[in-house]
N, C-alpha and C positions, 0 to 999 in steps of 0.2 A: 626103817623108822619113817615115819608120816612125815612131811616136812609142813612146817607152820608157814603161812603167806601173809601180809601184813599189809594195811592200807598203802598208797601211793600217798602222799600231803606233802607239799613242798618242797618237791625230789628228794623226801627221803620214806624210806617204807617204814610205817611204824605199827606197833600193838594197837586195839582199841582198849580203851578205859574201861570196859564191862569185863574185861578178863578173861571172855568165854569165846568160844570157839566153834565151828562145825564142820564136819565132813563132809567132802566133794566126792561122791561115788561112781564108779561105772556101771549105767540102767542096763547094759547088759548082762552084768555080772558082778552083783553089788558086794561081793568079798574084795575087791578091788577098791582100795581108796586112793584116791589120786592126790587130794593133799586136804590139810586144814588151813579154814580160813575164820576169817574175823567175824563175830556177830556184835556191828557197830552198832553206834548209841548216835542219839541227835547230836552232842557232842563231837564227835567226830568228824560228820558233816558239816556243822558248824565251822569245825576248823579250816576242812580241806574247802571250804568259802572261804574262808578270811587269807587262806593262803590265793586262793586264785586271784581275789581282790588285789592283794601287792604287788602280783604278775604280770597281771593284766595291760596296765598301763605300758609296759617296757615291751611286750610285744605286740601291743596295737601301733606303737607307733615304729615295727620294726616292718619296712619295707616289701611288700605283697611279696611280692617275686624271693625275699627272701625265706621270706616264712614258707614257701612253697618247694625251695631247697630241699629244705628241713624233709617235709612228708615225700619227695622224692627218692631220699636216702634211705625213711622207713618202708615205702613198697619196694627199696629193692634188698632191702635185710628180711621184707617179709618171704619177698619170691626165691633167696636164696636159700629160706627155713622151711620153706612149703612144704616137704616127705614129714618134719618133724612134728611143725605145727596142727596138719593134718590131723595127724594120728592124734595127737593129743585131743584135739576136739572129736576126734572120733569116738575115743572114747568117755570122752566128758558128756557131750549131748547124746552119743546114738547113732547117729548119721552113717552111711557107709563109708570107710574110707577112699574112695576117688569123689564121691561128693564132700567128707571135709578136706582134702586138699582143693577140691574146687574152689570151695568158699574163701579158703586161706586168698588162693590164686586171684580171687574175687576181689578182696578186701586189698590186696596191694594195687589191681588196676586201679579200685576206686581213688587210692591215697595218689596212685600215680594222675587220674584225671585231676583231682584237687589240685596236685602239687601248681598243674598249668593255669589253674585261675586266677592265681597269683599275680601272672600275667594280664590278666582283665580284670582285677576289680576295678572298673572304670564306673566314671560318673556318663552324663552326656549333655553334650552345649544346644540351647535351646535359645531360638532368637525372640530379642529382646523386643518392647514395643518402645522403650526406649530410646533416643540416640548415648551412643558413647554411651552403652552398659551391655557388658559380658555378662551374661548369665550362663549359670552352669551346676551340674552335681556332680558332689563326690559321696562316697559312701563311707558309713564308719562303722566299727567293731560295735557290738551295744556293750560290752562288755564280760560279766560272769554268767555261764549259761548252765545249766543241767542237763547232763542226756542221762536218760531212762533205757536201757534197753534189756529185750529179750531174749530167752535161754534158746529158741530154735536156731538163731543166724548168727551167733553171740560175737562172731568176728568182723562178717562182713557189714551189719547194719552197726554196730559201731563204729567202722571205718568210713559208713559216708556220716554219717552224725558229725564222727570228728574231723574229718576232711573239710568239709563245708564252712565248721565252727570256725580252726582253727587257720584257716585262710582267709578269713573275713578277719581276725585279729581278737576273737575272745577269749578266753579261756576258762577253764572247762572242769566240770565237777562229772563224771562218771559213776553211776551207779549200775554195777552191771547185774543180770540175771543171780540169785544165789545159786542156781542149780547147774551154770557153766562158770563160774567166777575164774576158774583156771586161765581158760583163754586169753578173759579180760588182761590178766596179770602181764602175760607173754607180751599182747600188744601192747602194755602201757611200758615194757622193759624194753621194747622194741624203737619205740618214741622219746623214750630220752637217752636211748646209745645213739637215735640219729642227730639228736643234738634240740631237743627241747627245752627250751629253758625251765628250772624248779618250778613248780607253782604253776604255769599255764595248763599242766592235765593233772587233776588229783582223781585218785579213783578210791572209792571207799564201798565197800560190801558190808549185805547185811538187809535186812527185815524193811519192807516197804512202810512200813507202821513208824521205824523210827525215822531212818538214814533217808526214803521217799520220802516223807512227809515234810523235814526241814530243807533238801533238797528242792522243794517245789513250795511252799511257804516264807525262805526267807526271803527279805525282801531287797536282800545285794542281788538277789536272782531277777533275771533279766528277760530269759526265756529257760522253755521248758520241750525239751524234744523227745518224744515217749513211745515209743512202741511196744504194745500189748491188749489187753481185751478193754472191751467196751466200757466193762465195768469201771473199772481203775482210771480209763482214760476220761471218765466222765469229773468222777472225784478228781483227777489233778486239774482240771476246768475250771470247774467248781472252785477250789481251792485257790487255785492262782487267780482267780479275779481278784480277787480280793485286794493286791496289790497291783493290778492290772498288768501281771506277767505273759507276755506272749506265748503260744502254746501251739505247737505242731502236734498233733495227736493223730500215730497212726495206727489203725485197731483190728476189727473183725474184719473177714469175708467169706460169702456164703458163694463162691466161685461157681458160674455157670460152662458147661460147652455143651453148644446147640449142634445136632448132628441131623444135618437135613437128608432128603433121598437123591441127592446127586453125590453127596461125599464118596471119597476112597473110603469105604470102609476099615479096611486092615491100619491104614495109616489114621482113621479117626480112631482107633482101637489103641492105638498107639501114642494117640497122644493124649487120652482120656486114661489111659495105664498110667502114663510118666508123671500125669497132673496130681493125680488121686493116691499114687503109692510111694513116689520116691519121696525120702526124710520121712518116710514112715506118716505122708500127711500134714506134716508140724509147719507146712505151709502157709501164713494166711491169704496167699496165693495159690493155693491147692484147689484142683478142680473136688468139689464134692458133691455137683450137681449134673448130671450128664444127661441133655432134654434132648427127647431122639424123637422125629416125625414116625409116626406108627407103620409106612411102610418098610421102612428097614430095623425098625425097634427089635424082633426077635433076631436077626441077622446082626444087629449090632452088640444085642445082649451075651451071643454066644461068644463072639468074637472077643468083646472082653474079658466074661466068665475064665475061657480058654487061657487068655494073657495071662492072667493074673494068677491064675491059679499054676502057672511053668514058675513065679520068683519065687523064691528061698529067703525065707524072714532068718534072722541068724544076725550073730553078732559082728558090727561094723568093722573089724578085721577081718575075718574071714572072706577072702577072696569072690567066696561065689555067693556070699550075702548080696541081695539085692533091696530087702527090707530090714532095716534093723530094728531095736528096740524104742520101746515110748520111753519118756525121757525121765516118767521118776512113776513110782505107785498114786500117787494120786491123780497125774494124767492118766494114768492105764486105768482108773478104777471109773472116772468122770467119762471116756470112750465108752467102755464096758455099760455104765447106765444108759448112753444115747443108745448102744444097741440093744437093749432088754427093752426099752422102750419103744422104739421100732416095731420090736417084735410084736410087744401088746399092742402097738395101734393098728395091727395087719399089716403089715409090711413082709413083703416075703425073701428070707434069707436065701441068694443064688450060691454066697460063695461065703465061706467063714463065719465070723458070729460070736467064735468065744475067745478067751483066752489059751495063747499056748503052753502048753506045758508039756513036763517028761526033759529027760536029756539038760541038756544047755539050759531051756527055756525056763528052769526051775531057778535058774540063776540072776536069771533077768526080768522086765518088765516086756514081755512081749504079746500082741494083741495081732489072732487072725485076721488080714488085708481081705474086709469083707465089704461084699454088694449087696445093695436090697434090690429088688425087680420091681418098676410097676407102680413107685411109690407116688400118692397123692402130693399136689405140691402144696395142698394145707399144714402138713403132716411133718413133726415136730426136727425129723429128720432130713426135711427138705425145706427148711428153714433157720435154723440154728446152726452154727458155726460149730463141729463138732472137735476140730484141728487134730486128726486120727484119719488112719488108714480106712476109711470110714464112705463109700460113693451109693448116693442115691441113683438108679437110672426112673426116668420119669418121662410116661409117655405124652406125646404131641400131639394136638390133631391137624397141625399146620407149622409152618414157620412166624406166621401171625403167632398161633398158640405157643410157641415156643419163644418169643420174647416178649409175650404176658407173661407168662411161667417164669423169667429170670430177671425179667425187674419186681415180680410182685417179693420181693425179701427186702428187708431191713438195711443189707447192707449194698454195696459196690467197689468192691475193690479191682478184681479182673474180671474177666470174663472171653470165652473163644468161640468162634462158631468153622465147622468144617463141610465145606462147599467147595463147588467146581464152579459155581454162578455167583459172575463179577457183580450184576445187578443185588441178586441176593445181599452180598456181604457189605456194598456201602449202603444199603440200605437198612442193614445190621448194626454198622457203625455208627451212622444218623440215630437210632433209635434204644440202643441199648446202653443201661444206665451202668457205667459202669468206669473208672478212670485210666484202667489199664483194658487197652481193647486188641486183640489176638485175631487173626483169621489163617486158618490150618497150623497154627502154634498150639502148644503147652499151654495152658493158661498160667504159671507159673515160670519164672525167668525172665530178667527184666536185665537192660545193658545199664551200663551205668552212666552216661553220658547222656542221658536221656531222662524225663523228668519220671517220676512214681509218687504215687498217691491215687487216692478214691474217692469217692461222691458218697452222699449220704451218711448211714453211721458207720462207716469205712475209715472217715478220714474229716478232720476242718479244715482242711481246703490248701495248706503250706505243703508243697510240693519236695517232697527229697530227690536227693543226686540230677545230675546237670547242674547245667549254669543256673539254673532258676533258685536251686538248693540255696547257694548262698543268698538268696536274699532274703531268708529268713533269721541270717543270724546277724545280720549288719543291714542299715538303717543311711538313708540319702539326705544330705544337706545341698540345701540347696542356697546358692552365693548369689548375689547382687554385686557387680564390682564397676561404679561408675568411674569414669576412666577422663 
């Protein structure tokens, strides 16, 4: 029997008031349903505000280092659940399993770094032009916040959203992905066995139209922390002026790696494979641009061809899956048109192209991990964010040409270039537009102690996880103390 899951609202899990329900499936194999959950009403969110509202206060003023206890306890309930929690997301999103235990593994470092900020929310003493006055800042909680998050990472970008929030002193309205909402649940059961108080995490699922829309409109809302596409991230902008709500917005990327003629080739193959196919793409970190200088462009095109075409797309249990499936039919159908489209603007198919089927794949959402050769960098496909198993290679006629080629897009989120020449790469780094910057990396994988975010329509500019994270969701007073 299916088991029903029920909002989070003021430590206690309850029904919503619309009465209705929806299924959480496995995209690999959609006879599998993982649970029922809630299709909440603005009502609901409404509440689980009003509940964080009467929280909020009792844990803003409960002692930094305490509150950081608290999320110390949850990474290490997370890291001792990691085999379990894994699987679960694995089969909820897709992902292989040694990538969702990663994530899980992910998601507790980051509560574990939070936990230590604890320890530094500090202000700082600034001299006076005064005599006999102490000047100084402290920072404070803003209060009731919203995080928005997406169905590719559903564990770990939750974890720094609520790390950051939740150590700064706010407390917190969750809206998670409908298409992973499982995971959500686990984490928010995980957070208050470590000793959360009621009320500071409410999570409520359910339709961007009702439960987003009061989430990010009312006006107890303080800030708004979102990750997903352009589109939406524009609308919550939009929207929250209006009460002039603070807004982290983190969105597209059209990920470059620049592959020059001094690179290792095997290991530039290597890393333009792991960028472009692991999670099956659902990176907004995912290499999907790969600009290769013409003298080794057909040496490097093979080289990948070759790679890529050895993984095994198959379902994220299975051991020797290296690809697994896309994460619902409407993502697999939205891939499937960027590559039909390809196809008509001349783009030439090296490797994949259609959908899989037969066997297993009749079970699941699964999309051949395919290359274009050659492709124009006008060309629809080497400009739009396709978030799929999905790699443009695009020839160079210089290094010069090759970072015209990866800033002329829309977006900036990462970017990697693979060289043997030191000159080459800080001169790459000076010059490429881009907020996360790689040289002979992944473009994809990011530490958590360390800031993330993107330039352009990638990101507005509030940087997540490190110490920087928190200053987005708590606010500096600044004292006068004549003495």
């Amino acid at each position: 029997m299916t088991q029903v899951h029920g909002n989070y609202i003021g430590g206690k899990w309850v029904a919503s008031d619309s009465g209705k329900t929806f299924l959480d499936v496995n995209p690999a194999d959609t006879s599998e349903v993982l649970g029922e959950f809630q299709l909440s009403t603005r009502d609901d969110a409404r509440r689980a505000i009003e509940a964080a509202q009467k929280a909020q206060p009792a844990w803003g003023r409960m002692p930094a280092p305490q509150r950081g206890k608290i999320l110390l306890k949850a990474a290490r309930l997370i890291e001792e659940r990691a085999p379990a929690l894994g699987e679960i997301l694995t089969r909820e999103e897709g992902k292989t399993f040694p990538e969702g235990k990663g994530e899980v593994l992910r998601g507790a470092a980051v509560l574990e770094f939070f936990s230590g900020e604890g320890y530094r929310f500090t202000g700082e003493t600034i001299p006076s032009e005064s005599e006999r006055v102490f000047l100084y800042t402290i920072r404070k909680p803003l209060g009731v916040v919203s995080l928005i998050t997406p169905w590719n990472f559903p564990i770990a970008i939750p974890c720094w959203k609520l790390g950051a929030a939740l150590i700064a002193g706010d407390a917190v309205v969750l809206k998670p992905a409908s298409l992973t909402p499982l995971i959500a649940v686990k984490l928010v059961e995980v957070l208050a066995e470590a000793g959360l108080p009621p009320g500071v995490l409410n999570l409520v699922v359910g339709p961007g139209s009702t439960v987003g829309h009061e989430v990010v409109t009312h006006p107890a809302v303080k800030a708004i922390s979102f990750t997903g596409s352009c589109d939406v991230g524009i609308r919550i902008q939009h929207d929250a002026a209006k009460n002039l709500t603070r807004t982290q917005l983190e969105m597209g990327g059209k990920n470059p790696t620049i592959v020059l003629e001094d690179a290792d080739l095997d290991e530039a193959a290597e890393i333009v494979f792991l960028g472009a196919f692991l999670s099956t793409g659902h990176k907004c970190t995912a290499t999907s641009r790969a600009i290769v200088v013409e003298p080794v462009l057909d040496a490097f095109t093979q080289r990948i061809v070759e790679r890529t075409r050895k993984a095994k797309v198959g379902n994220g249990m299975d051991p020797a899956a290296v690809i697994g499936p896309v994460v619902d039919e409407t993502q697999m159908n939205t891939i499937l048109g960027f590559i039909d489209r390809a196809k008509r603007d001349g783009a030439k198919v090296l490797l994949g192209g259609s959908r899989l089927t037969g066997g297993i794949y009749d079970k699941g959402y699964f999309v051949e991990p395919t290359i274009f050769g050659r492709v124009e960098p006008n060309q629809e496909i080497a400009q739009e964010e396709v978030f799929g198993p999905v790699l443009a290679v695009i020839p160079a006629r210089s290094f010069e040409h090759a970072i015209e080629i990866a800033n002329g897009v829309k977006f900036g989120l990462s970017a990697s270039l693979c060289t043997r020449n030191l000159s080459r790469a800080m001169e790459y780094v000076d010059r490429i537009e881009a907020g996360v910057i790689k040289v002979n990396q992944v473009s994809s994988g990011i530490e958590c102690h360390a800031p993330f975010g993107g330039t352009k329509a990638s990101s507005t500019g509030f940087r997540e996880q490190g110490s920087v994270a928190v200053d987005f969701f708590s606010e500096p007073r600044t004292v006068y103390m004549k003495y």
